[in-house]
C-alpha positions in Angstrom: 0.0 0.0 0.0 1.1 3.6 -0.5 1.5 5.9 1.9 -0.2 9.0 -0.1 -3.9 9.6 1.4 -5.8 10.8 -1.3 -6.7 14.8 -1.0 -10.3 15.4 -0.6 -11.2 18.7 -2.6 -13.6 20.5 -0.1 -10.9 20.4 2.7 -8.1 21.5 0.2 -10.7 24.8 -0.2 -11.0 25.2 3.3 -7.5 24.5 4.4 -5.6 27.9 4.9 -2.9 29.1 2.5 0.3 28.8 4.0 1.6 32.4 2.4 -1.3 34.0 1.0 -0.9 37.0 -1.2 0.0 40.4 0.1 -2.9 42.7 -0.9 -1.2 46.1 -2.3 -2.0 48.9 0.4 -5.0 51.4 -1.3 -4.1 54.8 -0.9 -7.8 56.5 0.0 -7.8 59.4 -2.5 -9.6 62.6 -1.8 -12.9 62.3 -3.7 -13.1 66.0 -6.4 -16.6 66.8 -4.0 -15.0 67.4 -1.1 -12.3 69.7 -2.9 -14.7 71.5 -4.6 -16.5 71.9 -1.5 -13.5 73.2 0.4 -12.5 76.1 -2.3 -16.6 77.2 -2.2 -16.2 77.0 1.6 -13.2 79.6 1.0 -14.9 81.6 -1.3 -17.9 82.0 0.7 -15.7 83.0 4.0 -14.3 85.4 2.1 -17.1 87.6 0.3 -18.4 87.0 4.0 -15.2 88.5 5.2 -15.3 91.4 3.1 -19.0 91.9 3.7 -18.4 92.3 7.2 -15.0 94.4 6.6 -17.2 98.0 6.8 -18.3 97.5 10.1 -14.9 97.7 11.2 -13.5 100.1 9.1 -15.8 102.9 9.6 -14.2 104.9 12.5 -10.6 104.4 10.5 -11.9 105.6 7.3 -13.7 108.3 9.1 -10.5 109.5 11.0 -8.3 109.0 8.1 -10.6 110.6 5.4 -12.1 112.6 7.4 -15.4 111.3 5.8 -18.8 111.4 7.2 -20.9 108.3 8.5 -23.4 109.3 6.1 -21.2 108.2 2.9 -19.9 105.2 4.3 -23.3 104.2 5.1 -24.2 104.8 2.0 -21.7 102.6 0.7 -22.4 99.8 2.7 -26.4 100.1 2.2 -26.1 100.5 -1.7 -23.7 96.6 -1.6 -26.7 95.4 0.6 -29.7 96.5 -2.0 -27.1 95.6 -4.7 -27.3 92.3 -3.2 -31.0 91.5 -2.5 -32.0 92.5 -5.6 -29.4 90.2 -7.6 -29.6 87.2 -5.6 -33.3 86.0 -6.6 -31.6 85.7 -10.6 -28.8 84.2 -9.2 -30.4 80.7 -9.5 -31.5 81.9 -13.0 -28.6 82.9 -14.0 -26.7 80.1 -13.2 -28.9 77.8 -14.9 -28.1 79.7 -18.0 -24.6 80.3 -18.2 -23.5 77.3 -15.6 -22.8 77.4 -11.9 -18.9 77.7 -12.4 -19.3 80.8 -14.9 -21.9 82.6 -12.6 -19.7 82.3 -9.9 -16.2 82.9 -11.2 -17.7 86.0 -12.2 -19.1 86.8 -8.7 -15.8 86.6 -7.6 -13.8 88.5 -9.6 -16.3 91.2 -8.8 -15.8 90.6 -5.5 -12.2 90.4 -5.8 -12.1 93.7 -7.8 -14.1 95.6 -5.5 -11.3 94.9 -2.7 -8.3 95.4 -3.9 -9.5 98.9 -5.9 -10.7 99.7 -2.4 -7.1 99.8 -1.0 -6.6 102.8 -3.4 -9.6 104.6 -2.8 -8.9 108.2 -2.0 -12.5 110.1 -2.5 -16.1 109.7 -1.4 -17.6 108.6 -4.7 -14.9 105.9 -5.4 -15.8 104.3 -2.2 -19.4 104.2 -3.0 -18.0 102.7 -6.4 -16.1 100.0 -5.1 -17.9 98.8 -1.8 -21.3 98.4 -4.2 -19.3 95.7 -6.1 
């Protein structure tokens, strides 16, 4: 007789590989949403940002220009109206020319308007740049 047993199929399936194969490490990559979501998150901050900049830079201005609250109020009320009256076409307009052309747009606008304000030197061209 011969000393081989014979191998029985189902327990050669269920028997444990003695080196099994090394599965390559997956490197979790950063799904486009959540990138996309980030840059709109810094956009957003920072229209907010400069939204909220002529609350602070009133008594400044004021001192430095000598200009009354009046104007900068102005100013500030004339971006708000601005504002509430574009944002119900917003939706439109983005629907029409796509979301990424609608906004680029809004923020180079909103870009513009503050970095011209750094050279802002009269009443009017405040008006002018804080209505962006």
């Amino acid at each position: 007789m011969s000393d081989h047993k014979p191998i029985n199929a189902a327990a050669a399936a269920v028997r444990p590989q003695e080196n099994p194969p090394e599965t390559p490490q997956r490197r979790r990559r950063l799904h486009p949403a959540w990138i996309v979501a980030a840059v709109a998150f810094l956009a957003l901050v920072g229209a907010a940002g400069f939204r909220a900049a002529p609350g602070v830079l009133m008594v400044p201005l004021q001192q430095e220009f000598g200009w009354s609250t009046t104007v900068l109020s102005a100013a500030v009320s004339i971006n708000l109206v601005l504002f509430g009256l574009t944002a119900p076409f917003a939706a439109a307009l983005m629907e029409r020319f796509g979301i990424r052309a609608v906004t680029a747009t809004a923020l180079v606008l909103i870009g513009a308007g503050s970095a011209l304000t750094v050279l802002v030197n009269q009443s009017w061209q405040i008006l002018l740049t804080w209505a962006c």
